[in-house]
Structures are given as structure tokens and as C-alpha cells.
C-alpha positions as CSV (number, residue, x, y, z in Angstrom):
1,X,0.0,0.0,0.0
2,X,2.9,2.3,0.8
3,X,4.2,1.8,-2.9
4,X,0.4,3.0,-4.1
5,X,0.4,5.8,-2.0
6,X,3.7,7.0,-3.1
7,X,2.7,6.8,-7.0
8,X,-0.2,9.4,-6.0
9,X,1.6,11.7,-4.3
10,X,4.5,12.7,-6.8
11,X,2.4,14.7,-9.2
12,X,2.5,18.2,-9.6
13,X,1.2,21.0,-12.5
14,X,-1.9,22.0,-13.4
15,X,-3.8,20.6,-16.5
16,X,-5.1,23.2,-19.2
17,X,-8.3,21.9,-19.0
18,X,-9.0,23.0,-15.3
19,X,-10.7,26.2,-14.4
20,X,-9.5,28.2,-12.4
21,X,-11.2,31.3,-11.1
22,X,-9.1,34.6,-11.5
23,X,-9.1,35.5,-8.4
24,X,-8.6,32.1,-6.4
25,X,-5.0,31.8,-5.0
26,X,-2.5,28.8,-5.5
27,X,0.0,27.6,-3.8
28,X,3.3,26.4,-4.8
29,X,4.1,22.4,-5.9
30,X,-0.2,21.5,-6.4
31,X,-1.5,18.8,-8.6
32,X,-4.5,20.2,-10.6
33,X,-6.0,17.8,-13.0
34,X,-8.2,17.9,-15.6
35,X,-11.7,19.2,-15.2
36,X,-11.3,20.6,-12.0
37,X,-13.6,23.4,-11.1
38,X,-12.1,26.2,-8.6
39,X,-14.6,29.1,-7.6
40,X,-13.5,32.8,-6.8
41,X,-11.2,33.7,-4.0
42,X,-10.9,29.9,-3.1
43,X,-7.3,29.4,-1.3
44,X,-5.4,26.4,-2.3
45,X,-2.3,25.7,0.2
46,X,1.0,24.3,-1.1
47,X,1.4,20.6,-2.2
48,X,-2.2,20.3,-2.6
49,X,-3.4,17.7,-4.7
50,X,-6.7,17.5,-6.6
51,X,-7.8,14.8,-9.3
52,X,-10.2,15.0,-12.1
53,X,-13.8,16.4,-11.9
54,X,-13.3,18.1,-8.6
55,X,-15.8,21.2,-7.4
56,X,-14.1,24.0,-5.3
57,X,-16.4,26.5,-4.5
58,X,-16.0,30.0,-3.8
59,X,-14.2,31.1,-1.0
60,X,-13.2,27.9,0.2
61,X,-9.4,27.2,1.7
62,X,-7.3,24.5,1.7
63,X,-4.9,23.6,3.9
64,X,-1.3,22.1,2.9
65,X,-0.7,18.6,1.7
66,X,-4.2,17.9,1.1
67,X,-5.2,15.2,-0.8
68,X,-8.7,15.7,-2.5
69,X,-9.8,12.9,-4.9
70,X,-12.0,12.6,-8.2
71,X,-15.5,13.8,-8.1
72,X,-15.3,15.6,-4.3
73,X,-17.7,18.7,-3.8
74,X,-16.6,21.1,-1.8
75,X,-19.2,23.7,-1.5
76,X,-18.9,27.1,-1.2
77,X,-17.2,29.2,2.6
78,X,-15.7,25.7,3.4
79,X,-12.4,25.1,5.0
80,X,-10.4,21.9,4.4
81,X,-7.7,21.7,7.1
82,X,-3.7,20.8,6.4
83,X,-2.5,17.4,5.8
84,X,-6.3,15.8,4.8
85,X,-7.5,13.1,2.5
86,X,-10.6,13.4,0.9
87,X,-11.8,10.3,-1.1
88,X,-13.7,10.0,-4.2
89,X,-17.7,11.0,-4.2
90,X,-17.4,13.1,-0.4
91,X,-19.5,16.5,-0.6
92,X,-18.5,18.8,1.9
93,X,-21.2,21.7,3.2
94,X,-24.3,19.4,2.0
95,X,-27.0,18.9,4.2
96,X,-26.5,15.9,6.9
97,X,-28.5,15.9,10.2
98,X,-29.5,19.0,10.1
99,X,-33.1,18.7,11.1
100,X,-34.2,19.5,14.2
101,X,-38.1,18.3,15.6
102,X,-40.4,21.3,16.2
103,X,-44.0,21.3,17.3
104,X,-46.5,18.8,15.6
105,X,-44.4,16.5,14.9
106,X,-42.6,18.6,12.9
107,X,-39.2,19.1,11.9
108,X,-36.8,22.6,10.5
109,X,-33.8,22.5,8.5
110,X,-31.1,23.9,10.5
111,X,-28.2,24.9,8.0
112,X,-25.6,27.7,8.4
113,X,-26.6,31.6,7.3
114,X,-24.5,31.0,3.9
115,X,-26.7,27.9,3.0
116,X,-30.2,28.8,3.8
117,X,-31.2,32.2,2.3
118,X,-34.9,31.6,4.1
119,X,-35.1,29.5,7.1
């Protein structure tokens, strides 16, 4: 497993077909492949690696040495901390127990400010 591992981490550039907002930042020695989708003013730390048809929203930051594999969504206002893995398929910021019971049997989405416009 340790001979796998080290085959993934070695890869560095960023692929021409990635999109990468103007005004995100990048650090130094990342791995950006191909259809990778990074929003505005997202912060991407140094050896940060992140493999094809990857969702960065905006304003989200990334800690160093972070390993983000195919097909994550990271929504937007997120922060990634250093030295993470994040396999294939995770969406981070989505809805998860966020339901609280109110009268009646009832229950009300609970969701941070930047997620619900309406609660």
C-alpha cells in the first residue's frame, strides 16, 4: 500500500483543461487535473493535490498537503484543514443531520446563514 500511495503523491502541474477562477490563490508544488472546477477567492495551500472532476467552490481554503480525490464537492465558505484526504464522491457543506423536531411533529432545516437564504 505504501508503494500505491507513493505513486499518487508525486504529481504536480496544473492541467489546461482546469478552471481556475481569476481571483482564487495557488500555492506552490499543487496537482490540478483535468476538469477541476475552482470558484472565486478559493485558497489552495502548497502541495495540494486534486484529481479529475473536482468542485471548489468559492471562498473555500485548503490547507497544505491535502489530498482531495476525483469527483469531491466542496461547496462554497468551506475550510479543508492541512495534511487531509478526501476520497472519491465526499460532498463537503451538503446537508446531513440537520433537522431539528419542532411542534407537531414537525421538523426545520437547521443549516448555516450562507446555505439557507430563508429559514
Amino acid at each position: 500500500m505504501e508503494i500505491f500511495q507513493g505513486q499518487q503523491s508525486g504529481k504536480k502541474g496544473i492541467s489546461p483543461y482546469a478552471f481556475i477562477s481569476k481571483s482564487a490563490r495557488i500555492g506552490e508544488d499543487v496537482y490540478i487535473a483535468e476538469f477541476v472546477s475552482v470558484g472565486e477567492n478559493a485558497v489552495i495551500g502548497n502541495q495540494v493535490q486534486i484529481f479529475p472532476q473536482t468542485f471548489i467552490g468559492d471562498n473555500v481554503k485548503i490547507g497544505y498537503k491535502t489530498t482531495i480525490f476525483s469527483g469531491v464537492k466542496i461547496y462554497h465558505d468551506c475550510v479543508v484543514g492541512n495534511d487531509c484526504t478526501l476520497h472519491a464522491g465526499i460532498v463537503i457543506g451538503a446537508d446531513g443531520f440537520g433537522f431539528a423536531p419542532v411542534s407537531d411533529n414537525q421538523y426545520k432545516k437547521n443549516c448555516p446563514g450562507w446555505q439557507c437564504r430563508n429559514p
